[in-house]
C-alpha positions in Angstrom: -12.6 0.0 -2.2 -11.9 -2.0 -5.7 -15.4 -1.2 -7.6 -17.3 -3.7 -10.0 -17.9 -1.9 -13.7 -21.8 -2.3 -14.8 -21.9 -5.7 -17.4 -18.9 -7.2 -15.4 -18.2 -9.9 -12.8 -15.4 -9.8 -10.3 -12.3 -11.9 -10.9 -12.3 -15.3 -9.2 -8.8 -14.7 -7.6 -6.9 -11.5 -6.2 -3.4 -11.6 -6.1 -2.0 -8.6 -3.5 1.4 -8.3 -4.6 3.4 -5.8 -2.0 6.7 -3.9 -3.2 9.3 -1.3 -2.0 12.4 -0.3 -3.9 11.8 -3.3 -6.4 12.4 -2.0 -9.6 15.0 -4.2 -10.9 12.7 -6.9 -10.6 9.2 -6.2 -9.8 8.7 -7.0 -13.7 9.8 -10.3 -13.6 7.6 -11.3 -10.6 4.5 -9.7 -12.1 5.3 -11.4 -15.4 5.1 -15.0 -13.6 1.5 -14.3 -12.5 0.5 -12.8 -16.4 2.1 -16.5 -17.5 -0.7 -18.4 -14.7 -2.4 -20.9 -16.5 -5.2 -19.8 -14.7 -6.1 -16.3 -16.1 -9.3 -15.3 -13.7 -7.5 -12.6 -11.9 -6.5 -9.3 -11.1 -3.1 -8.1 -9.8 -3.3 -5.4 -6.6 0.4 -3.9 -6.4 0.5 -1.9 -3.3 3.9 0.2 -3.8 5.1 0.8 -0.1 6.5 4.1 -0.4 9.3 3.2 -3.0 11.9 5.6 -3.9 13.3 4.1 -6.9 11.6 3.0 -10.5 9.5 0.7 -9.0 5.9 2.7 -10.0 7.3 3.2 -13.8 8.5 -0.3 -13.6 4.5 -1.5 -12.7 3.3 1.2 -15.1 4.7 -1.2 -18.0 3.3 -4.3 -16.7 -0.1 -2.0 -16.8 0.5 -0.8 -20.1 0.4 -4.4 -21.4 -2.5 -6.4 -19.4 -5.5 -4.4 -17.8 -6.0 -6.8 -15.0 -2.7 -5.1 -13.2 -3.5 -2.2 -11.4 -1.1 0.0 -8.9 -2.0 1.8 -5.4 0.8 3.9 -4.1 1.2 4.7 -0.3 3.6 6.3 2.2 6.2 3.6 3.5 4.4 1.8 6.3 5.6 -1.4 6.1 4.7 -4.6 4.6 1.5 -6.0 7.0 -0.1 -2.2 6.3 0.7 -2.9 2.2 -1.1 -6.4 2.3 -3.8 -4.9 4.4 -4.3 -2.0 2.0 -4.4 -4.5 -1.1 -6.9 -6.9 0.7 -9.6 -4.0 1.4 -9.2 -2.9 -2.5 -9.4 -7.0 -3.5 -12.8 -8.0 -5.2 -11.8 -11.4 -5.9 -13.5 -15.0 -3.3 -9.9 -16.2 -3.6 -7.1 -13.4 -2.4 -3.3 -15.0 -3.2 0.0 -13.0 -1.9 3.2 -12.4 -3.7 6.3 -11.1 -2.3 7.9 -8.0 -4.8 11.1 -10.7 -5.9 9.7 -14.3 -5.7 8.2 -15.7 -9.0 5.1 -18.3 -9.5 5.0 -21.6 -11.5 2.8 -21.0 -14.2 0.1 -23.7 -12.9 0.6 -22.4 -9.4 -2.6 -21.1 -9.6 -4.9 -23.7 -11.3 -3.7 -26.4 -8.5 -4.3 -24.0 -5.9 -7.4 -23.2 -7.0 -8.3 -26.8 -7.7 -7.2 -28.2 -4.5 -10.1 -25.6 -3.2 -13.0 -26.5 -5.1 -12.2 -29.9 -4.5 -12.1 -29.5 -0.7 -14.4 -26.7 0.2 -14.1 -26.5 4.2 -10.7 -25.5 3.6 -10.3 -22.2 3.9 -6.4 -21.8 2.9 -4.3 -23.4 0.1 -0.5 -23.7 0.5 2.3 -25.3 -1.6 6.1 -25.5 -1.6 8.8 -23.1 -2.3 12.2 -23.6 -4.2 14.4 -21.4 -2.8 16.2 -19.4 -5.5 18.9 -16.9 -6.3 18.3 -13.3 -8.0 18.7 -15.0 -11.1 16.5 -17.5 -10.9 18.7 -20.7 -10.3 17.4 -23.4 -7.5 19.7 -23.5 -4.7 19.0 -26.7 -3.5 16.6 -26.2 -0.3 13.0 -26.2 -0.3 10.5 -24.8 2.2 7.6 -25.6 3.4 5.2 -28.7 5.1 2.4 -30.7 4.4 0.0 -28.2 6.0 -3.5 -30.5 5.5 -6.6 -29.9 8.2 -6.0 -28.7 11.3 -2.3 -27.5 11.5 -3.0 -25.4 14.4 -0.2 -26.8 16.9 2.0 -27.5 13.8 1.9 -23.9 13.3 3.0 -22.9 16.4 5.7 -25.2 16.5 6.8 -23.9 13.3 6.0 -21.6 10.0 5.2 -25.1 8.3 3.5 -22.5 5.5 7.0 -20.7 4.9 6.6 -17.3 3.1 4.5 -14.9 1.9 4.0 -15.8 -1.7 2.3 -19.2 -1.5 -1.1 -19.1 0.2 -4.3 -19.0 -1.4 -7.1 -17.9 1.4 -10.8 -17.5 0.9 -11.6 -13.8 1.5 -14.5 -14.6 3.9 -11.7 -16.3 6.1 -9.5 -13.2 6.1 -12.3 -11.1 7.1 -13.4 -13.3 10.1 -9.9 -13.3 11.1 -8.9 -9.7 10.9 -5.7 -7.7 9.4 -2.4 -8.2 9.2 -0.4 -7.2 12.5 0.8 -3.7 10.9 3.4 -3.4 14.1 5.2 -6.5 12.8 7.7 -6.5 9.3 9.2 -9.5 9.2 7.2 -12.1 10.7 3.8 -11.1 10.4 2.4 -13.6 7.7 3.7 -16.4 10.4 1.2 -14.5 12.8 -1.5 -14.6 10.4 -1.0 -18.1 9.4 -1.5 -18.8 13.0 -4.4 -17.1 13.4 -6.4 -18.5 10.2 -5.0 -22.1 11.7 -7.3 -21.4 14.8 -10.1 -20.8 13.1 -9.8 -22.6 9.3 -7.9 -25.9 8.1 -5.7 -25.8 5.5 -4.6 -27.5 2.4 -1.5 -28.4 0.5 -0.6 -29.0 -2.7 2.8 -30.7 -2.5 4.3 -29.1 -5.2 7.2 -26.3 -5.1 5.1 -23.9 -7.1 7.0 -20.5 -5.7 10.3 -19.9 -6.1 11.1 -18.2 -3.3 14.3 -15.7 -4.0 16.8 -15.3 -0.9 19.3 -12.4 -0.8 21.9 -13.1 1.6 21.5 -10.7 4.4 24.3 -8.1 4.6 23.8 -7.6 8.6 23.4 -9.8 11.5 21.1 -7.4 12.8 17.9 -8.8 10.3 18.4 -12.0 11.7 17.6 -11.1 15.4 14.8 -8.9 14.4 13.4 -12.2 12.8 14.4 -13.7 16.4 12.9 -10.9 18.1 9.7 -10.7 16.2 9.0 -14.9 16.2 9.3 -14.4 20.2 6.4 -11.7 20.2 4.4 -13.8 18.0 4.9 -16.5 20.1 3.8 -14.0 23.3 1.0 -13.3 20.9 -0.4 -16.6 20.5 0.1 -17.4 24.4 -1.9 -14.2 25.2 -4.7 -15.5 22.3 -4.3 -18.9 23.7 -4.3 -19.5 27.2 -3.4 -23.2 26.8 -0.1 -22.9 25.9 1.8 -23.8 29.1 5.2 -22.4 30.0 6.9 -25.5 28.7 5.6 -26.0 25.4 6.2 -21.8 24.9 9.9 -22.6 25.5 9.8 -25.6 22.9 7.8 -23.3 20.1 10.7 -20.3 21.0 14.3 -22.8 20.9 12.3 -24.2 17.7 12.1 -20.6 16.1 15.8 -20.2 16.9 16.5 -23.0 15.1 14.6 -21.9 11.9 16.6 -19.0 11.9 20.0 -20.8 12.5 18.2 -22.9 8.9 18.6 -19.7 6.8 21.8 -18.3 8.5 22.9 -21.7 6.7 21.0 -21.1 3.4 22.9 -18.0 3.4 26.2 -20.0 4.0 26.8 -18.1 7.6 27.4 -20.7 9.7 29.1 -19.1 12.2 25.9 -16.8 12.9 24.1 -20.2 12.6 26.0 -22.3 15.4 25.1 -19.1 17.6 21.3 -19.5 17.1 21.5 -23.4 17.5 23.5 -22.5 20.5 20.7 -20.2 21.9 18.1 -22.9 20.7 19.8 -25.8 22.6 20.1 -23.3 26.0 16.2 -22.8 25.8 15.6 -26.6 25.3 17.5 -29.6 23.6 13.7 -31.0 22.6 13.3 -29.7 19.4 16.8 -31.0 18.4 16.5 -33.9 20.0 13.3 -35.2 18.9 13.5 -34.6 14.6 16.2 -37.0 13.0 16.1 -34.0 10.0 17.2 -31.8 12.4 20.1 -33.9 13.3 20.7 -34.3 9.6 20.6 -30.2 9.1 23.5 -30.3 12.0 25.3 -32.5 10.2 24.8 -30.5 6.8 25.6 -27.3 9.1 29.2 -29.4 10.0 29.6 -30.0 6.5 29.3 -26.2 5.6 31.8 -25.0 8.5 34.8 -27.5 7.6 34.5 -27.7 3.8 35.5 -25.2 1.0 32.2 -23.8 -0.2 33.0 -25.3 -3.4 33.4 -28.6 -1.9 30.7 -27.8 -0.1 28.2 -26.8 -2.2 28.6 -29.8 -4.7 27.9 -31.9 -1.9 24.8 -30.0 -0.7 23.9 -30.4 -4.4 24.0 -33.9 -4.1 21.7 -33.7 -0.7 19.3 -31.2 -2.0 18.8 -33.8 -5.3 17.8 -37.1 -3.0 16.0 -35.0 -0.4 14.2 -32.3 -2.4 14.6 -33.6 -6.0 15.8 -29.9 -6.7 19.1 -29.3 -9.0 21.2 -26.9 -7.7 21.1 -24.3 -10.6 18.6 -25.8 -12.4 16.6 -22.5 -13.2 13.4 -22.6 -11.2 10.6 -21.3 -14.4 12.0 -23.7 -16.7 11.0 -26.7 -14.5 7.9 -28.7 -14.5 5.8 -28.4 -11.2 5.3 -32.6 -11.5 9.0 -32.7 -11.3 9.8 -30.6 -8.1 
């Protein structure tokens, strides 16, 4: 456990940043949270195991701001790396960052803020931009209004989207217990569930995270998304007696079409028609009942019978009125009022 030095308080905020094979850009995400506007902190990096540069890489970052400190581990996956970085945390406040997304500079400060002022809130959420590995704003945003008690939101859908923009009050993590250390790719959805039980949230409506997406090389990560949202679905069920048969199959086709969402945002829309396919052969509800889902159909038509040039100005154009986010526009260089 993280140990307080005699003559010395512990930081107000812990951010647990997890990493494996990051080295190309592990520096940039650290250097986002060393920019904070808010500067009572300490950075956890829990490097998972990584083969490459990634430890030299964080060694830097250490050389040039004591507040960053490293714990190296055997590969066990990123619920185990979070779970490590929590127990060594010393900070009330305990804020995750995925090894390649980046932070707004006042990411922080609101977060906190938005605590203070509401103090039976026991997590803090914003938005995310979704970005490129250069930095540039593709256009979508994630994320919902997450305020009070999102419980039933959450199971409908990961309204908190990603790993990178909650802030949670230690004392809320303990009470609710680790992360699920058999799950690797949907585990922070199954945590957000569980603090939604117990806790309400907040939001700050802001797209404070730049969230970085690498277009998957192999069908086979998207059905282990699919795979892992059913068991923690199954989860929440066994947790939750209440959840009928009926509204199980809504949460699941509604999952399906979350993934079929960033088969799009990686322009794969034939892998995308399949899991709105499966989605609509579970149940048409969720389809049925969101006029935004209709339009992401529509955007999803757009995508299929267009050049991607073609298509991607007139995304651009969507992702502007709907999001008020430039396609390109690089995400750091804008102002969190403006996203």
């Amino acid at each position: 456990m993280s140990m307080e030095l005699p003559g010395t308080s512990p930081p107000r905020v812990s951010v647990v940043v997890t990493t494996f094979n990051a080295a190309l850009f592990i520096e940039a995400t650290l250097d986002s949270v060393l920019r904070q506007t808010f500067v009572d902190f300490e950075i956890i990096v829990v490097d998972d195991g990584s083969t490459d540069g990634t430890a030299s890489a964080v060694r830097r970052v250490m050389d040039s701001d004591p507040r960053c400190h490293m714990i190296i581990q055997d590969n066990r996956g990123p619920s185990a790396a979070r779970n490590r970085g929590i127990a060594e945390a010393s900070g009330e406040l305990i804020a995750f960052l995925d090894h390649d997304d980046v932070w707004h500079a006042d990411k922080l400060a609101m977060q906190v803020a938005f605590l203070d002022l509401q103090p039976d809130a026991g997590v803090a959420t914003c938005f995310s931009a979704v970005i490129d590995e250069h930095g540039g704003c593709l256009g979508w945003r994630l994320g919902g209004h997450a305020a009070g008690n999102v419980y039933t939101e959450l199971l409908e859908w990961d309204m908190v989207s990603g790993g990178s923009v909650v802030v949670v009050r230690r004392r809320a993590l303990l009470m609710i217990g680790p992360f699920d250390e058999t799950l690797r790719f949907r585990e922070d959805w199954d945590m957000w569930i569980r603090l939604a039980r117990r806790v309400s949230f907040a939001t700050v409506p802001r797209a404070l995270v730049g969230y970085t997406r690498r277009p998957r090389n192999s069908s086979r990560e998207y059905e282990q998304m699919a795979r892992e949202g059913a068991l923690v679905l199954q989860k929440a069920r066994a947790d939750d007696p209440t959840i009928g048969q009926a509204r199980l199959r809504f949460y699941a086709a509604r999952d399906l079409f979350a993934i079929a969402c960033f088969c799009a945002m990686d322009e794969k829309h034939e892998l995308a028609w399949g899991y709105l396919a499966r989605s609509w052969s579970i149940t048409p509800a969720p389809m049925l009942r969101s006029p935004r889902r209709w339009a992401f159909v529509a955007v999803l038509t757009l995508q299929s019978m267009l050049p991607k040039p073609a298509y991607r100005l007139i995304f651009g154009l969507l992702g502007r009125v709907s999001f008020q986010l430039k396609r390109g526009r690089p995400f750091l260089a804008s102002e969190a009022a403006e996203l």
